[in-house]
N, C-alpha and C positions, 0 to 999 in steps of 0.2 A: 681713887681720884677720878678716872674715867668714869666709871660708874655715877657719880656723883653727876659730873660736868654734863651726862647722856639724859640723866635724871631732871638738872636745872632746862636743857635747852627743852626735852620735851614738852614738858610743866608748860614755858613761856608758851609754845606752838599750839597746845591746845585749847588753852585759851583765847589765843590769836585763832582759831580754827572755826570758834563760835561765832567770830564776828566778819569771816570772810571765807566767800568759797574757796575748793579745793584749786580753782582754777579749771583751765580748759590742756584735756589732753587726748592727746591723739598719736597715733604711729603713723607710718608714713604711707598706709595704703586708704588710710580717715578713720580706721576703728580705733578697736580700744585702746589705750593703753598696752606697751610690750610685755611681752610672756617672761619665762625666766630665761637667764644667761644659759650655755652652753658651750661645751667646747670636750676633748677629749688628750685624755694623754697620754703620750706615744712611750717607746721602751725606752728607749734614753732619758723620758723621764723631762722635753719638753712639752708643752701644751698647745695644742693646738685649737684656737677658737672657731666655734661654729656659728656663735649667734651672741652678737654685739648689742647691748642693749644703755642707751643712751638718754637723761633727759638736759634740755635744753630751756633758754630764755626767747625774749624775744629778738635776741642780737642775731638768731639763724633766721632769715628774714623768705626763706623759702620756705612757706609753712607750707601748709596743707593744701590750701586754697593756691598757692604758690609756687605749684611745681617744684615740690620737695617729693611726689614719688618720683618724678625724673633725676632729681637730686641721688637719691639713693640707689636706684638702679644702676647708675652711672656709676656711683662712688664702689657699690658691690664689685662694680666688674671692674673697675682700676684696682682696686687693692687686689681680687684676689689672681688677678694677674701678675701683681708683685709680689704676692706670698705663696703664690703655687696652690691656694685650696678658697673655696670658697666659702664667705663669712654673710648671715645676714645680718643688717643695718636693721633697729627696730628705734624709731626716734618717739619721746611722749615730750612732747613742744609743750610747758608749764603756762599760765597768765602771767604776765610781769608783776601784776599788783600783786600777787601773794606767793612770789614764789619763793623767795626765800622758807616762808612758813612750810608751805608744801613740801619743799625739800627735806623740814627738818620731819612733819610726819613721816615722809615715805622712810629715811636712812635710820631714824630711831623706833620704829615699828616695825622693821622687815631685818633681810638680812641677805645676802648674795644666793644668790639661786631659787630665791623668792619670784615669783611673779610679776612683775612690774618696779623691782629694785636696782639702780642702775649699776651696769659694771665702769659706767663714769658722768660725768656731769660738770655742768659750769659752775664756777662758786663767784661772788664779790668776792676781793681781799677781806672783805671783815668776818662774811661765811667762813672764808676760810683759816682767819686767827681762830673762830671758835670753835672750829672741829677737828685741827691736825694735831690735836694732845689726846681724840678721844679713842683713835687707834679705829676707826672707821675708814680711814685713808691711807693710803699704800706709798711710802715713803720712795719716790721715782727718781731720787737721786743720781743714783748709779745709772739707769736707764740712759737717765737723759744727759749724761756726763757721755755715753758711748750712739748716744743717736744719729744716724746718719746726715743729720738736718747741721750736726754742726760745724762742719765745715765749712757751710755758707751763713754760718750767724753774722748778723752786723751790729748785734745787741746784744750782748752777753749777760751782761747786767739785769736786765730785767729779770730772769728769773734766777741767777744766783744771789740777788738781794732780798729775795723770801727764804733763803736756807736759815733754818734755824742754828744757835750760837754751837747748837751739834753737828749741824752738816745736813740736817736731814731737808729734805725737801717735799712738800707734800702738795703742790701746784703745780700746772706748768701754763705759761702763761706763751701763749703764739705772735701776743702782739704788746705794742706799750698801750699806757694805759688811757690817755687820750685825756679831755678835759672839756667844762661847760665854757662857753662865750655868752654876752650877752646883745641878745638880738633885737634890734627895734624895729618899729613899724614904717616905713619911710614917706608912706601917705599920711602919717599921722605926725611926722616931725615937719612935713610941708604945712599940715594945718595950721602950727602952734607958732612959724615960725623958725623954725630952730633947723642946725645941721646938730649932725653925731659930731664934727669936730671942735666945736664947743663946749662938748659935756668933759669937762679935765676933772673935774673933782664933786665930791659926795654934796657940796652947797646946788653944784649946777644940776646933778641929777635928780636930787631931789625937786627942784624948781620943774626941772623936765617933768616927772610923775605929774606933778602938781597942775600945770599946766595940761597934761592927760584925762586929768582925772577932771577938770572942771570946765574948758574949752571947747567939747565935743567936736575932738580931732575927726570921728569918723563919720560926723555930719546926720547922725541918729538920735540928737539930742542927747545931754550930758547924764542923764537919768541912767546906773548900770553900766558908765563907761570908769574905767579903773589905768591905773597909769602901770602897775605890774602885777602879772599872774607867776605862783611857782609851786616846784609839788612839796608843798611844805615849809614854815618858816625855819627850818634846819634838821638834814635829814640825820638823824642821829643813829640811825641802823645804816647807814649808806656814807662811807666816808669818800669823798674827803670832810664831808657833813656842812659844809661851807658852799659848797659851789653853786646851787641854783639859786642864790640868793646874795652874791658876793659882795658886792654892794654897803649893804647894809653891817654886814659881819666885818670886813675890811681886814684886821690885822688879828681879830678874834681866830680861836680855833677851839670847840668847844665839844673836846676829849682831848686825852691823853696823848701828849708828844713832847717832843726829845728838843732842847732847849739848844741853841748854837755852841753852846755848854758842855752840850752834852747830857746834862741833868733831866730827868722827865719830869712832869708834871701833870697836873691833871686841868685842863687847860679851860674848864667849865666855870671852877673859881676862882677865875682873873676877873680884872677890872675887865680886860676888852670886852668878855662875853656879856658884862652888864653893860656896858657902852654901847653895844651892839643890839642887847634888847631895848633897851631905851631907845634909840633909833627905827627898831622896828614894830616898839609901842607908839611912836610918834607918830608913822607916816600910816600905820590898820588906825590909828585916831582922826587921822585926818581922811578918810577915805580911800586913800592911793593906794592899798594891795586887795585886790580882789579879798574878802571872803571865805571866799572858796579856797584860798592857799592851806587855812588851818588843816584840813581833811584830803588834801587834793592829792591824788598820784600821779606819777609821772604821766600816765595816758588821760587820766584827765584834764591836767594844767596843759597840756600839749594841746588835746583838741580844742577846748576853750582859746585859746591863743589863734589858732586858726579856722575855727568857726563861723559861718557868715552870718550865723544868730545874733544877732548887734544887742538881744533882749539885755548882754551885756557883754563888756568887749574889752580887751586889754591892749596896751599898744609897747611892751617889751615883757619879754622872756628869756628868763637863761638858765641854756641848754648845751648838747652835746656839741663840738665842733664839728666841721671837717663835713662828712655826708649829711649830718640832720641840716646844714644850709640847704642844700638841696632839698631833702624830704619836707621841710618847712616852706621852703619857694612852692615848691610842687601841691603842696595841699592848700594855700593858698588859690592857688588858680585852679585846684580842684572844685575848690567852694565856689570861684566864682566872688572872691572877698576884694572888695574894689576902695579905693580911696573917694575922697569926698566929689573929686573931679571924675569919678567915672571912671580912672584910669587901673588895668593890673595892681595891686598891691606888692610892695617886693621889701627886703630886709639888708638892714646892714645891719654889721659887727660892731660894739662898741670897744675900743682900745680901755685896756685896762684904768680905772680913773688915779687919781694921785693917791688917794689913802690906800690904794690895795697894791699899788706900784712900792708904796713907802715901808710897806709891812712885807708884803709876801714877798712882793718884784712883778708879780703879774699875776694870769688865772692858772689854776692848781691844776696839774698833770695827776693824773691819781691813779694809784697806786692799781694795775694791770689786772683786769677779771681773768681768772684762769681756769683752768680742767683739774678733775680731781680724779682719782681711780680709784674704786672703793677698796681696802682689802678682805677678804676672805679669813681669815685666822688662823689660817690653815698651818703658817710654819715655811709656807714656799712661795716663791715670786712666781712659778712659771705663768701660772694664771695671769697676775697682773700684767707682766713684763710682754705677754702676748698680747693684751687688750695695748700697753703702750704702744707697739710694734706699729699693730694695724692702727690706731687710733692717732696716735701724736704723733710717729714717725713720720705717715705717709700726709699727714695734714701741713708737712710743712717740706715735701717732696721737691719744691721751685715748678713744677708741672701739672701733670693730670690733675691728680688729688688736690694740691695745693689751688691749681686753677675752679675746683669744683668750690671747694671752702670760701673761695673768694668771691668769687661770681655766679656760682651757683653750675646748673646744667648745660652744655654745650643745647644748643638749638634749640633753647627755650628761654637761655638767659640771658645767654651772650652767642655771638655764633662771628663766624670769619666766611660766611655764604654769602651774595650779590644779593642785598635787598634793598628796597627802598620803603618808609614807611610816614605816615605823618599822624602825629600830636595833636590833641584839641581840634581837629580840623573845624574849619568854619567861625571859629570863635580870632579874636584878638590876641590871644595867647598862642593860634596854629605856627606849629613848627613842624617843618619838612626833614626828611633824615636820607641820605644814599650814602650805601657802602660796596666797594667793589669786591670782587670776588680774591679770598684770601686776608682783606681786612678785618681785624677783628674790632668789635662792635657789640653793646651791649641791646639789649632786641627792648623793645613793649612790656611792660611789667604782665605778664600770665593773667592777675585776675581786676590788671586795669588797664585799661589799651590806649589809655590815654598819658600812661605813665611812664616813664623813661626806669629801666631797672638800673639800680645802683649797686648793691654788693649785697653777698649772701652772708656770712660770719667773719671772714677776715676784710679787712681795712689793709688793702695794697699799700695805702702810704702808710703803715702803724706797724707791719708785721715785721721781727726778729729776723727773717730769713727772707730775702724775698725771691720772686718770681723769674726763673731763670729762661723763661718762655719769649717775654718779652709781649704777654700781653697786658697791654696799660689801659684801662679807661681812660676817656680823655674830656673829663667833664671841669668845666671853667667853675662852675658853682664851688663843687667840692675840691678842686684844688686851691682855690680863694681860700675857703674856710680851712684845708691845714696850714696853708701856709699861715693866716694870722692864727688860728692858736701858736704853731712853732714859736714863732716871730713874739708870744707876747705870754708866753706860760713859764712855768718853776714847776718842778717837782714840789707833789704836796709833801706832806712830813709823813714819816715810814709808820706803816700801822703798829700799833703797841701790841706785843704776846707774853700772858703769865697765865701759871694758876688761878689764880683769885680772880684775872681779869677775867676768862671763859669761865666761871662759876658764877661771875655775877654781872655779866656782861647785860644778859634778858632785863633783869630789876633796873639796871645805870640807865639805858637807853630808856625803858618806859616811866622813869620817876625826869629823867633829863625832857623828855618830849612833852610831858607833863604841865611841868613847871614851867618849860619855855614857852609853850602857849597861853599857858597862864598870864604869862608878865607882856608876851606880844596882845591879847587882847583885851587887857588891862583889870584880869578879877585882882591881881596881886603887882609887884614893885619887882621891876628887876633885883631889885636888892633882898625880897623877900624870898622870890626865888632861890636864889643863889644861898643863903641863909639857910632854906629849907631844904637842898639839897646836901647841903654840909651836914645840917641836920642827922638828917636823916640813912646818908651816904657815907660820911665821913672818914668814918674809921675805914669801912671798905676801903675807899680813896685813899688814904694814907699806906694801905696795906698794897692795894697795887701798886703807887710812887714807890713805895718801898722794893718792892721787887723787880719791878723794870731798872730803878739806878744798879741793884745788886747785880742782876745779868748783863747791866751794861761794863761794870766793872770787872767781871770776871773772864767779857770779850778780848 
């Protein structure tokens, strides 16, 4: 069965390999790619790590360019002050747009003690349904049942609701899982008329699009202006697979989930998911979504969104909550992206509308990206249980480490020294900053000095255990945006895990992606879709319903 499942996932990846690079990597001094793991083991027969080898997304936002070898310098000498021996940190930062694929070459092509193969890394929930059956990951269970971090957990749940119906655990997630809001242009609901507390339901926001797309809110003329941009009409490798488009989906969920019933299903051939394509056949027919959605990845739908290129322009987006307010305010006035009256550009939140309040109850919390640790096959934990030690124990410390994870490097990313500095100077956006000495305070982003730094991997409002320091960011943007996701989200539905599903998960998701752009840019009929998935899929489909009700019943 592993074999097989190691078999399917490669197969998918290298054909995904042909059509997109390996991405961009680097360790943390700018060269290559990390060497191989290392470490030695003592007479008792524990293990001691010499050389920690890590790849990451773009959620560690200290890259390269970003004062991530201060990152890691810092981090080297906290931990191995906690552990009494010294470890190096070797980081290969992946590209977002392919890294799932990347991933799956590097772990099905290599093996531990290989060159550039990680002793842990970040997964999605969904990477991670499809790889914790293949015995490539090191079941952290027990680790993390005796980690020192848990005494101050205030979340427990999060990562005991990925144990499988065995107990085992093969994640671990530092933080919840967050969720997308939908963001609008505010210069551009000044042009149309309109406030955001008018838009209650799917009639008005379509009328809003509508009114985008053909009004020339951004005073560029209506030629190339679009009423919404997103990475994808439904991301079907990225659950909650619903959220950058919510709107349109509403009560749709279109994969596999667990019925108030309890019963699973396969949630692609419901009516909702044809109700949903029809609605997103409607509005690509009438011009109102960019395009560019059918192929777009999240960094592309992102800078399009915030681009001062008007050649074509959109005026909502939805995205991540909480910090991307900010990063989204901030690139804005990076651009230099102005309203029709000349004035800064700035974004509100739209409250969840009536059909997605009536179905879900609000936007989808989804399900926690976490760390994985590769295992070895060796027969012994020591190895792994030492990578968790230094790795996940000390990441969620409430101090040094934990403060490093979060905010990155003392005196380059945040710092508590007497400084004063100023933003934008000379422009309409210039903002002034003083801190006294002993304050702590987040510094000048490293490789933009006109940027305010926000957080390095962990999310202070999102993390399982928090900060016993008591250093708090204190930024109004991003407290706005957690507070209304809190205020207006539901956990999305728990990801689905079987055999048949990690067997044929690669084929579901590229025949699902398929057909649904198909029926969004109108070659075929939602109906034909759906039809042709059944088709084609079917029996598979029935075969995974079948096995997810039988584990559910045997819980």
């Amino acid at each position: 069965m592993k074999r097989k499942v190691l078999s399917i996932i490669l197969s998918s990846v290298m054909a995904a390999g042909l059509l997109a690079g390996c991405g961009s990597s680097s360790s943390a001094d700018g060269g290559s790619a990390a060497g191989a793991s290392g470490g030695t083991v003592a007479e008792d027969g524990t293990y001691e790590l010499t050389t920690l080898n890590i790849i990451v997304d773009g959620t560690v936002t200290a890259t390269v360019d970003a004062g991530q070898a201060e990152f890691v310098a810092q981090w080297e000498k906290a931990v191995s002050e906690k552990l009494g021996h010294d470890i190096k940190l070797n980081i290969t930062q992946l590209d977002h747009s392919d890294y799932s694929g990347t991933v799956s070459r590097t772990l099905t092509t290599g093996k531990p003690g290989d060159s550039g193969y990680p002793d842990a890394l970040i997964m999605s929930a969904t990477m991670l349904r499809q790889y914790q059956n293949t015995g490539l990951l090191w079941d952290l269970s027990k680790a993390y049942d005796n980690a020192e971090f848990q005494s101050r957990l205030t979340l427990p749940n999060v990562n005991l609701n990925m144990r499988t119906s065995d107990g085992k655990q093969y994640g671990f997630a530092p933080t919840y899982g967050n969720g997308c809001v939908t963001y609008i242009k505010q210069g551009w609901l000044d042009a149309v008329g309109k406030k955001v507390e008018d838009i209650k339901t799917f009639d008005d926001y379509y009328a809003l699009l509508k009114a985008f797309t053909e009004n020339d809110p951004d005073g560029n003329g209506s030629a190339g202006t679009y009423g919404v941009i997103a990475a994808g009409f439904g991301k079907q490798d990225e659950a909650p697979y619903i959220n950058y488009m919510p709107e349109f989906w509403q009560g749709a969920y279109p994969s596999f989930y667990q019925k108030e019933d309890g019963t699973w299903v396969d949630g692609f051939t419901e009516q909702a998911t044809i109700d949903a394509l029809a609605r997103l056949n409607q509005a690509y027919k009438d011009g109102l979504i960019d395009p560019d959605t059918e192929e777009a990845g999240t960094k592309q739908a992102r800078e399009k969104f915030f681009s001062n290129d008007q050649t074509t322009s959109e005026g909502v987006f939805t995205y991540w909550a909480g910090t991307w307010l900010r990063t989204l305010t901030d690139n804005l006035t990076k651009n230099e992206v102005k309203t029709p009256s000349g004035d800064p550009e700035s974004l509100v939140q739209l409250p969840p509308i009536k059909e997605i309040k009536d179905t879900w109850g609000g936007y989808l919390n989804r399900e926690a990206p976490v760390w994985v640790i590769t295992d070895d096959g060796d027969g012994s934990d020591a190895r792994e249980q030492a990578i968790f030690d230094a790795l996940f124990d000390t990441m969620l410390d409430g101090d040094v480490v934990q403060t490093l994870w979060t905010y990155g490097a003392e005196d380059v990313h945040w710092s508590t020294k007497a400084e004063e500095f100023v933003l934008n100077p000379g422009t309409d956006t210039e903002k002034a900053y003083s801190y006294a000495d002993g304050e702590f305070h987040l510094k000048q982003s490293p490789n933009d000095p006109n940027s305010l730094w926000k957080k390095n991997h962990l999310d202070a409002v999102l993390v399982i255990a928090p900060l016993t320091n008591g250093y708090v960011a204190d930024d109004e943007l991003i407290t706005e945006g957690n507070t209304f996701f809190t205020e207006n989200c539901v956990d999305a539905p728990a990801a689905a895990s079987c055999d048949t599903l990690s067997e044929a998960e690669a084929d579901i998701v590229n025949l699902r992606t398929q057909l649904m752009n198909q029926a969004v840019v109108g070659e075929i009929t939602p109906e034909e879709a759906i039809q042709q998935y059944k088709d084609q899929m079917g029996s598979t489909s029935d075969t995974i319903v079948e096995e997810l009700n039988a584990q559910s019943a045997a819980e």
